[in-house]
PDB file of N, CA, C and O in Angstrom:
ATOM      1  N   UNK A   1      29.627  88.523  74.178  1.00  0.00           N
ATOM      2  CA  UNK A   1      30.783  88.947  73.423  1.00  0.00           C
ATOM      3  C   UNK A   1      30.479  90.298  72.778  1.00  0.00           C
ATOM      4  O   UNK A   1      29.377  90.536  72.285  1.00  0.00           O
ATOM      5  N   UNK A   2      31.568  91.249  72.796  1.00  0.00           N
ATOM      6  CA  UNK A   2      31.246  92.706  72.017  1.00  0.00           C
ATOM      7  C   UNK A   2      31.649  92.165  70.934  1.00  0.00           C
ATOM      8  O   UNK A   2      32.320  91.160  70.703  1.00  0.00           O
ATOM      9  N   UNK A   3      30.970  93.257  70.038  1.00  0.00           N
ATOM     10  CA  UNK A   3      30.789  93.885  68.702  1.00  0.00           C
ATOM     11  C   UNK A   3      31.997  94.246  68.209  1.00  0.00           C
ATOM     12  O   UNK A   3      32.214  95.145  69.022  1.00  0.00           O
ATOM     13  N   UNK A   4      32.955  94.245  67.509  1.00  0.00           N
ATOM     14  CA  UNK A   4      34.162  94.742  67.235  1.00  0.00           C
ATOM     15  C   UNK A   4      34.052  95.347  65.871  1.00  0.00           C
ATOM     16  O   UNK A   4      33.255  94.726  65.167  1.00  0.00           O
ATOM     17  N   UNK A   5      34.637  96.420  65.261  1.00  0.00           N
ATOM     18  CA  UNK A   5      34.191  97.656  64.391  1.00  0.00           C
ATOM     19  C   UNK A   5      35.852  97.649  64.074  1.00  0.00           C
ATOM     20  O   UNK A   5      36.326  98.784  64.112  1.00  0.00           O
ATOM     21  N   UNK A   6      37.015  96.366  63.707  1.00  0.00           N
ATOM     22  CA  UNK A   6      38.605  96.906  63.332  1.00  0.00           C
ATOM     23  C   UNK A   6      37.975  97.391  61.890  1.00  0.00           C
ATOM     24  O   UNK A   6      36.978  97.082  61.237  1.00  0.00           O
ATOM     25  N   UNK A   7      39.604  98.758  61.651  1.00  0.00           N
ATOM     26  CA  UNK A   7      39.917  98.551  60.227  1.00  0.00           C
ATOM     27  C   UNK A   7      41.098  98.679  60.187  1.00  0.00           C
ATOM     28  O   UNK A   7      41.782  99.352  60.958  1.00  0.00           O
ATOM     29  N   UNK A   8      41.475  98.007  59.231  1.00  0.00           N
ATOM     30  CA  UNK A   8      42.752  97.352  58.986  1.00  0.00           C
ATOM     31  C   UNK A   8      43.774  98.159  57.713  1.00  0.00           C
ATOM     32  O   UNK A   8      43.504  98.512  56.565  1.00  0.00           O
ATOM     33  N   UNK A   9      45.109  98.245  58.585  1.00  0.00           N
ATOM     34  CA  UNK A   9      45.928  99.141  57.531  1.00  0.00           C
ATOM     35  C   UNK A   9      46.405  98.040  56.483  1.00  0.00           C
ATOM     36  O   UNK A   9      46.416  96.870  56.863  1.00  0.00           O
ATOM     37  N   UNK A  10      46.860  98.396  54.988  1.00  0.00           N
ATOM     38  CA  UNK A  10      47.528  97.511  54.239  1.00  0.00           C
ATOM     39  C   UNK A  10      48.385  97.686  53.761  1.00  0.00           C
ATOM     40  O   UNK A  10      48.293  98.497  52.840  1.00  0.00           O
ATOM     41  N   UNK A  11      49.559  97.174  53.988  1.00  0.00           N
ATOM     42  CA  UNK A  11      50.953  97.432  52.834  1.00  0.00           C
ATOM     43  C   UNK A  11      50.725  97.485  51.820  1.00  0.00           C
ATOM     44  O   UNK A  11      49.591  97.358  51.357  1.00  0.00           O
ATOM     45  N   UNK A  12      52.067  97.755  50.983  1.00  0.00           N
ATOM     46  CA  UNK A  12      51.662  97.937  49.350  1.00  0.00           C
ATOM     47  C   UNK A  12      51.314  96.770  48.319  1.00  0.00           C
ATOM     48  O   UNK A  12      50.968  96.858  47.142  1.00  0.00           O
ATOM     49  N   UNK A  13      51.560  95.393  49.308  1.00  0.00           N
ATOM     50  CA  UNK A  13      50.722  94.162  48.859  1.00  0.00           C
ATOM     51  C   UNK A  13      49.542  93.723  49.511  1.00  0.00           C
ATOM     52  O   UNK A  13      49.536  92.558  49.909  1.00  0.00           O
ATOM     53  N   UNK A  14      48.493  94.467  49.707  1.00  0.00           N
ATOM     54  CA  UNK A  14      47.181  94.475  50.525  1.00  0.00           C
ATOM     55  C   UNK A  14      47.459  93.228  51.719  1.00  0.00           C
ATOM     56  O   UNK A  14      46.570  92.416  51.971  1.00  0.00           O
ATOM     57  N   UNK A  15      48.954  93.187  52.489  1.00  0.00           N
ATOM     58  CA  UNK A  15      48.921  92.284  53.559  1.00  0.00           C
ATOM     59  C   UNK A  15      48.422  93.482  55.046  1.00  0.00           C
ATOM     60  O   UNK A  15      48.847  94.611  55.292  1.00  0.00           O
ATOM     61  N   UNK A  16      47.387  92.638  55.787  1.00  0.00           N
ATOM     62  CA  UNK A  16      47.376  93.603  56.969  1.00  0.00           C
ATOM     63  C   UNK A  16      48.609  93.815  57.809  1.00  0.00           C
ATOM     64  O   UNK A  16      49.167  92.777  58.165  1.00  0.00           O
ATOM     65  N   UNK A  17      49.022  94.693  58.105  1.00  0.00           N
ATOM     66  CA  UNK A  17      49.872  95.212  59.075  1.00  0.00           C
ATOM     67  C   UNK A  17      49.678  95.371  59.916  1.00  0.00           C
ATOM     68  O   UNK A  17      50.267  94.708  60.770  1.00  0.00           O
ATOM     69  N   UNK A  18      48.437  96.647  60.423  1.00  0.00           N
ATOM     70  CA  UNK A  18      47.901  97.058  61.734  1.00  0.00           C
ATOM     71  C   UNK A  18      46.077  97.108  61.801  1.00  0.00           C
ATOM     72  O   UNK A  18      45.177  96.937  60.979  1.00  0.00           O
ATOM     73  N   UNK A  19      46.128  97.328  62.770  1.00  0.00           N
ATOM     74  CA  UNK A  19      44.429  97.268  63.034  1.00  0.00           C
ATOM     75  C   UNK A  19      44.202  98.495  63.968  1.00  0.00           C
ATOM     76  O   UNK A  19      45.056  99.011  64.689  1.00  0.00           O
ATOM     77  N   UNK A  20      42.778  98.905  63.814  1.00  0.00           N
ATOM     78  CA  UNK A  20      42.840 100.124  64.466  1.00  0.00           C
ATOM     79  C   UNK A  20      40.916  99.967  64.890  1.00  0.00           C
ATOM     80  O   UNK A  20      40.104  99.426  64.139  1.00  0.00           O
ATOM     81  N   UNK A  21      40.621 100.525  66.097  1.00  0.00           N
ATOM     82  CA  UNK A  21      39.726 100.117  66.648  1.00  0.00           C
ATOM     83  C   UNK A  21      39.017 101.269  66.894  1.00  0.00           C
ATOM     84  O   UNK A  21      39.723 102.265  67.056  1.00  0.00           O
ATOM     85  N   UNK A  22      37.628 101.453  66.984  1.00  0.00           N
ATOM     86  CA  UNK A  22      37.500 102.670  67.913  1.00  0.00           C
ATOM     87  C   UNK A  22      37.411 102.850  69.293  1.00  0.00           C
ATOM     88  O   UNK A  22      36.788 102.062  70.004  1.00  0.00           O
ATOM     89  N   UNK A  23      38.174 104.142  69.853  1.00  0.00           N
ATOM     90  CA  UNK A  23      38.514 103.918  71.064  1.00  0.00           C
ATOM     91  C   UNK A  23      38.100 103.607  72.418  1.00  0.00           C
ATOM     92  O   UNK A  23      38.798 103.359  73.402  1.00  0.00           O
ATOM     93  N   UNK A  24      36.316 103.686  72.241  1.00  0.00           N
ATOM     94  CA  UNK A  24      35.651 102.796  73.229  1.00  0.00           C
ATOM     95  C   UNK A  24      36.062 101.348  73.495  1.00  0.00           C
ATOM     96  O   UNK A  24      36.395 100.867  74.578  1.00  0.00           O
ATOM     97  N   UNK A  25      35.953 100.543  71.921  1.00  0.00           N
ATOM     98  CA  UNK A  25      36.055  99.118  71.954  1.00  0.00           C
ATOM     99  C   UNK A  25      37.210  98.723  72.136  1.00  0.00           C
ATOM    100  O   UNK A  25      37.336  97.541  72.457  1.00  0.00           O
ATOM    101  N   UNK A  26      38.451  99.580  71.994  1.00  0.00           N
ATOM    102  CA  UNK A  26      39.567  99.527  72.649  1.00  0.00           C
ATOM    103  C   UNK A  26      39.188  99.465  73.755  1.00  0.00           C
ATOM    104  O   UNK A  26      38.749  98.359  74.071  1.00  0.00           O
ATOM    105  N   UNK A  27      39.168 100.660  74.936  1.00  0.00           N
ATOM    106  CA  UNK A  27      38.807 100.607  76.123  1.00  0.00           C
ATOM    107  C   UNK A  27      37.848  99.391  76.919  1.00  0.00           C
ATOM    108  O   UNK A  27      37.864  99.025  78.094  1.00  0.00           O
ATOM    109  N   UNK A  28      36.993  98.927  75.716  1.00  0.00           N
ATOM    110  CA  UNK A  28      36.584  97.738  76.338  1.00  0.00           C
ATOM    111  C   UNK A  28      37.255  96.664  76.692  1.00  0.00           C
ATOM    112  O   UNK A  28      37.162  96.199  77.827  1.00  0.00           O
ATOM    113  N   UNK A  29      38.280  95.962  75.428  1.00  0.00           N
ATOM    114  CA  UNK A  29      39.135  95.269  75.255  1.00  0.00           C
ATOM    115  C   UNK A  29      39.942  95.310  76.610  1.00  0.00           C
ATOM    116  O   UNK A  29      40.016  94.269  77.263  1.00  0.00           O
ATOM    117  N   UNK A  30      40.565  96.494  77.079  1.00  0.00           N
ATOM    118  CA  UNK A  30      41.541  96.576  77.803  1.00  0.00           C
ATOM    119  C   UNK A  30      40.783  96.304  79.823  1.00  0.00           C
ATOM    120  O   UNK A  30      41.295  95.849  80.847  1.00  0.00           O
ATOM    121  N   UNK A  31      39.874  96.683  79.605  1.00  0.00           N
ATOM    122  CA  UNK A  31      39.113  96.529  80.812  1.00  0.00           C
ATOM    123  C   UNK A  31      38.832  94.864  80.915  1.00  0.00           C
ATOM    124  O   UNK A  31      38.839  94.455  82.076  1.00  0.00           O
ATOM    125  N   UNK A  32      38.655  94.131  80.169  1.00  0.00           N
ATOM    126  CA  UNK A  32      38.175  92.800  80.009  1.00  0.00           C
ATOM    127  C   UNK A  32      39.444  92.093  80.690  1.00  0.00           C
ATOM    128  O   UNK A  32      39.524  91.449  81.737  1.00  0.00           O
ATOM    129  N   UNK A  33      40.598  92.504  79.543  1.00  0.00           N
ATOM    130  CA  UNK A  33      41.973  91.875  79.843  1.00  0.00           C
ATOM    131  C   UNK A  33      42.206  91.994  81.661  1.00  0.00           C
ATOM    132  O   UNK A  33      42.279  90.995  82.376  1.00  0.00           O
ATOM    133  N   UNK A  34      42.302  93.532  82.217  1.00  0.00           N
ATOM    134  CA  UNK A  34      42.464  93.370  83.242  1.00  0.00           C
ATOM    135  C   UNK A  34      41.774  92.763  84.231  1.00  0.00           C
ATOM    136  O   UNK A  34      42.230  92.356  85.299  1.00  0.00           O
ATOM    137  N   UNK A  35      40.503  92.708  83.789  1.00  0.00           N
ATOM    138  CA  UNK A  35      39.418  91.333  84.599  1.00  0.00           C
ATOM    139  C   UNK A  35      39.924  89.990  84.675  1.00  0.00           C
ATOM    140  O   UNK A  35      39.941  89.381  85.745  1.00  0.00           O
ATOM    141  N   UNK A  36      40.432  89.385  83.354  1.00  0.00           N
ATOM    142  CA  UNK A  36      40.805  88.380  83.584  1.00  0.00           C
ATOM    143  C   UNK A  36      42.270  88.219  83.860  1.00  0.00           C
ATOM    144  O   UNK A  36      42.705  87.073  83.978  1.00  0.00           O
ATOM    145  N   UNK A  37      42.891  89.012  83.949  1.00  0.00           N
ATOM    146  CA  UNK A  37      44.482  88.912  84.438  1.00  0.00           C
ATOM    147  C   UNK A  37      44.075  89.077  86.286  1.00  0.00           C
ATOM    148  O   UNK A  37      44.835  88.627  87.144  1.00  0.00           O
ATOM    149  N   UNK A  38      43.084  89.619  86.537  1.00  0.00           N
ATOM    150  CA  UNK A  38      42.724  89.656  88.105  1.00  0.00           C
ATOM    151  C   UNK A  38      42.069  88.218  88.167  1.00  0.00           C
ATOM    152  O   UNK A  38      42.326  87.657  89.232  1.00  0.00           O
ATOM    153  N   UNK A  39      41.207  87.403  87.211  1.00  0.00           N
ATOM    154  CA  UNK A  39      40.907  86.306  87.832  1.00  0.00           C
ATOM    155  C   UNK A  39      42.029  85.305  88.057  1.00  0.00           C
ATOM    156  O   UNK A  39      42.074  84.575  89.048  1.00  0.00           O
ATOM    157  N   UNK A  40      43.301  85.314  86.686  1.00  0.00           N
ATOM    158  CA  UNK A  40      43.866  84.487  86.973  1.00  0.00           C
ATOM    159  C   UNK A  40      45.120  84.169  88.249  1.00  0.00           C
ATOM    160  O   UNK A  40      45.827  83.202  88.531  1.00  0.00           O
ATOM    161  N   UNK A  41      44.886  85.869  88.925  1.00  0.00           N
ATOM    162  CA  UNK A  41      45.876  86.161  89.787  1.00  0.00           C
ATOM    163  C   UNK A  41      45.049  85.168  91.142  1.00  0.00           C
ATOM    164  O   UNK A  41      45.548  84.185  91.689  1.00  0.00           O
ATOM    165  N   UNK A  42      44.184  85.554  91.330  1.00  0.00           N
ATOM    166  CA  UNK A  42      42.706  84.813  92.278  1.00  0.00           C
ATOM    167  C   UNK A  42      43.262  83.362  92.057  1.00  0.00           C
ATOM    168  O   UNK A  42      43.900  82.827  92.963  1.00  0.00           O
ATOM    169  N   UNK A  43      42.980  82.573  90.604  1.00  0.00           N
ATOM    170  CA  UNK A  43      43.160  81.381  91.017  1.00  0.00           C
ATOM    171  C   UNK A  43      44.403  80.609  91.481  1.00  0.00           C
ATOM    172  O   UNK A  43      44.448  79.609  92.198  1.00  0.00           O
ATOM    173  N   UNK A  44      45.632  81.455  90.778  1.00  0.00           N
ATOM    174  CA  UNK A  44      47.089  81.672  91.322  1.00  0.00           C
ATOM    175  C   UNK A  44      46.708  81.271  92.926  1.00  0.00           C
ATOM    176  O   UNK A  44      46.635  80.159  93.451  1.00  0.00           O
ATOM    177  N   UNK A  45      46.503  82.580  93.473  1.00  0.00           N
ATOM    178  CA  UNK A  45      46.422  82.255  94.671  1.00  0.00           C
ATOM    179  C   UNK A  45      45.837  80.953  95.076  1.00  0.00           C
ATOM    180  O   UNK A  45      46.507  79.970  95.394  1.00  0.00           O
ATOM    181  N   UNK A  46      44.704  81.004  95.046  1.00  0.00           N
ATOM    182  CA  UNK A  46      44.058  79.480  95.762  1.00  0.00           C
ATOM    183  C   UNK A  46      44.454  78.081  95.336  1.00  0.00           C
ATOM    184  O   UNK A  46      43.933  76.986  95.548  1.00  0.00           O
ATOM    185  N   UNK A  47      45.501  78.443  94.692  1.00  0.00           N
ATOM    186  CA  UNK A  47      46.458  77.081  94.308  1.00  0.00           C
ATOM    187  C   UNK A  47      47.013  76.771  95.301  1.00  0.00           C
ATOM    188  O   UNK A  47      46.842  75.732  95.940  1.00  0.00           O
ATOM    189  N   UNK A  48      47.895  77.835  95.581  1.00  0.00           N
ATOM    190  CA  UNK A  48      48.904  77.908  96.453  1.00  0.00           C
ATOM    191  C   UNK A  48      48.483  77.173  97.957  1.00  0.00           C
ATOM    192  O   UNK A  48      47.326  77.209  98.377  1.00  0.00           O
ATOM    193  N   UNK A  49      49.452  76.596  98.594  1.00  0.00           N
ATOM    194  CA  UNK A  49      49.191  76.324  99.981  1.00  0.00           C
ATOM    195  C   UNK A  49      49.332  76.749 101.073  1.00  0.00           C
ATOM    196  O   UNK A  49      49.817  76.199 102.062  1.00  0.00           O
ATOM    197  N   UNK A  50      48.770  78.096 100.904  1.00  0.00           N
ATOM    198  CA  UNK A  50      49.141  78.836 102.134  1.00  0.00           C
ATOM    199  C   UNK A  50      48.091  79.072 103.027  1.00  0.00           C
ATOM    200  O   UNK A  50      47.048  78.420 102.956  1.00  0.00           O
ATOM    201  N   UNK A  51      48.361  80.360 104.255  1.00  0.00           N
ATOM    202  CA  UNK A  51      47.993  80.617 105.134  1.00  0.00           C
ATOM    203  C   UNK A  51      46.784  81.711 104.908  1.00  0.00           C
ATOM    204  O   UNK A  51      47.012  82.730 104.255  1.00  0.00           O
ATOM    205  N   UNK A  52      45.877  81.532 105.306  1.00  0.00           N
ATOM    206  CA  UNK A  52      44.704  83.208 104.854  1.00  0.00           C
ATOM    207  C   UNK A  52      45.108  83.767 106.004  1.00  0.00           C
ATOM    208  O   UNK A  52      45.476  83.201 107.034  1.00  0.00           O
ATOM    209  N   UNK A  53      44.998  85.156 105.718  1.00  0.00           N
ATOM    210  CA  UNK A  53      45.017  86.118 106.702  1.00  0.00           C
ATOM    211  C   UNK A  53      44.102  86.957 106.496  1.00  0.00           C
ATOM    212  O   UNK A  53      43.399  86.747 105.507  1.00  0.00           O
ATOM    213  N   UNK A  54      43.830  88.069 107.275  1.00  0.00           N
ATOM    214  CA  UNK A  54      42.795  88.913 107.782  1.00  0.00           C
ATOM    215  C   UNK A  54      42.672  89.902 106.365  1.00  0.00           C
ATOM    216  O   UNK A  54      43.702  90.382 105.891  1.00  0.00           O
ATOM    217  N   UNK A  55      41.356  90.159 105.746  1.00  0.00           N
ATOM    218  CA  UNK A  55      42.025  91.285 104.713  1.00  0.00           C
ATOM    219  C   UNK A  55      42.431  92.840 105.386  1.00  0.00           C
ATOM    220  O   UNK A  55      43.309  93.514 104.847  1.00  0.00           O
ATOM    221  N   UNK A  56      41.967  93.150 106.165  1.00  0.00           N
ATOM    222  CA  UNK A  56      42.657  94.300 106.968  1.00  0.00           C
ATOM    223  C   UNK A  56      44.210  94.461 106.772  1.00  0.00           C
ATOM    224  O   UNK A  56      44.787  95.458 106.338  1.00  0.00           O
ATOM    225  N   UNK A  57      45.002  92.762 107.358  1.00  0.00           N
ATOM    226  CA  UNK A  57      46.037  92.909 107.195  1.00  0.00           C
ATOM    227  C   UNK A  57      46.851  92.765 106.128  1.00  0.00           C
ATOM    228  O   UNK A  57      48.035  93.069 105.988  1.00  0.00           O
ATOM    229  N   UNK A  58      46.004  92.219 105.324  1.00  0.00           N
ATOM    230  CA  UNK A  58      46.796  92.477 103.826  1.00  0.00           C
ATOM    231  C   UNK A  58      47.310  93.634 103.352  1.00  0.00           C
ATOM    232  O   UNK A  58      48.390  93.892 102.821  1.00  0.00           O
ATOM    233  N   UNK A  59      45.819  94.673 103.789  1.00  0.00           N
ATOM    234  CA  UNK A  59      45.651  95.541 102.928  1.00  0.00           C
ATOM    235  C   UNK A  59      47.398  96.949 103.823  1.00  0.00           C
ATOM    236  O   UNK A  59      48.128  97.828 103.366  1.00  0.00           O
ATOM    237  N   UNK A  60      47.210  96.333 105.056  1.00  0.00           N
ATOM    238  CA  UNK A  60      48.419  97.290 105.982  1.00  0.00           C
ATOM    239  C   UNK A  60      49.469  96.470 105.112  1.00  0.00           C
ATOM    240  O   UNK A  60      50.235  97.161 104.439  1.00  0.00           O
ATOM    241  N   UNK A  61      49.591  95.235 105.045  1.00  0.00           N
ATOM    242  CA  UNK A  61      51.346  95.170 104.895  1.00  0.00           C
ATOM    243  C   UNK A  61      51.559  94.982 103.637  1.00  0.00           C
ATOM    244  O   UNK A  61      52.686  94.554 103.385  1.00  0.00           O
ATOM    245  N   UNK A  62      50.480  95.247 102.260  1.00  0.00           N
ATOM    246  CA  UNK A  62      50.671  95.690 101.046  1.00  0.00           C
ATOM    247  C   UNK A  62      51.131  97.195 100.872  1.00  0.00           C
ATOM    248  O   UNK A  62      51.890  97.643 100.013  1.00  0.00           O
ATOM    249  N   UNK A  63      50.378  97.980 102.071  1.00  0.00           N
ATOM    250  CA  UNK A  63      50.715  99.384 102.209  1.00  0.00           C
ATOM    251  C   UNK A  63      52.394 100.187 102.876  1.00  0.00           C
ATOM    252  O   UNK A  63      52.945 101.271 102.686  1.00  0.00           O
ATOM    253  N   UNK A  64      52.773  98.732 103.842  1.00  0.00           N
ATOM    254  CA  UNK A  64      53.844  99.476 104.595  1.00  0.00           C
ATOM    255  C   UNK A  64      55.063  98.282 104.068  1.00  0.00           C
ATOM    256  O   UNK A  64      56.205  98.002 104.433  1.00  0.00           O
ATOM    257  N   UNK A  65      54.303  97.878 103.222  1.00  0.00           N
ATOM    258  CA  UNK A  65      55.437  96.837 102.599  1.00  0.00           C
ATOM    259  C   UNK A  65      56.192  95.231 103.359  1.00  0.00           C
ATOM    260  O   UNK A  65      56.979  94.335 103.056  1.00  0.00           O
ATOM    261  N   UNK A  66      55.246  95.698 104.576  1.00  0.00           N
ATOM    262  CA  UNK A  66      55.782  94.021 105.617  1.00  0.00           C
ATOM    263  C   UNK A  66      55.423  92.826 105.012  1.00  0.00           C
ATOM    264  O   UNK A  66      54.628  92.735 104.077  1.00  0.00           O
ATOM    265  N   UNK A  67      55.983  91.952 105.520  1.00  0.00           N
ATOM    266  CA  UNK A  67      56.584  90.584 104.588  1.00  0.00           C
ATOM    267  C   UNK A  67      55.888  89.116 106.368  1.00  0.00           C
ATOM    268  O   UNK A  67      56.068  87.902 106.272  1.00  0.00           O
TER     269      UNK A  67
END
């Protein structure tokens, strides 16, 4: 797990409002997310009951848009 470094803005009743990060650990944050939004797309798939195909041809009819 990273290290996280927020500081936190406060209204005029010391409630937090916003948070503010530095922009590496942002960038970390956001790289992580898209890792796991790619795993859960992965297990999506292998739910499903379908057909495998070739990755060659994925990769053509993701490109020319065939169905």
């Amino acid at each position: 797990m990273m290290a996280l470094h927020p500081e936190y803005v406060l209204d005029n009743q010391d409630n937090r409002k916003a948070v503010m990060l530095p922009l590496k650990e942002w960038e970390q944050i956001v790289s992580e997310l898209e890792a796991l939004d790619d795993i859960r797309a992965y297990d999506l798939a292998k739910e499903q009951d379908s057909e495998a195909i070739p990755f060659e041809q994925a990769v053509r009819e993701i490109e020319h848009g065939d169905q």
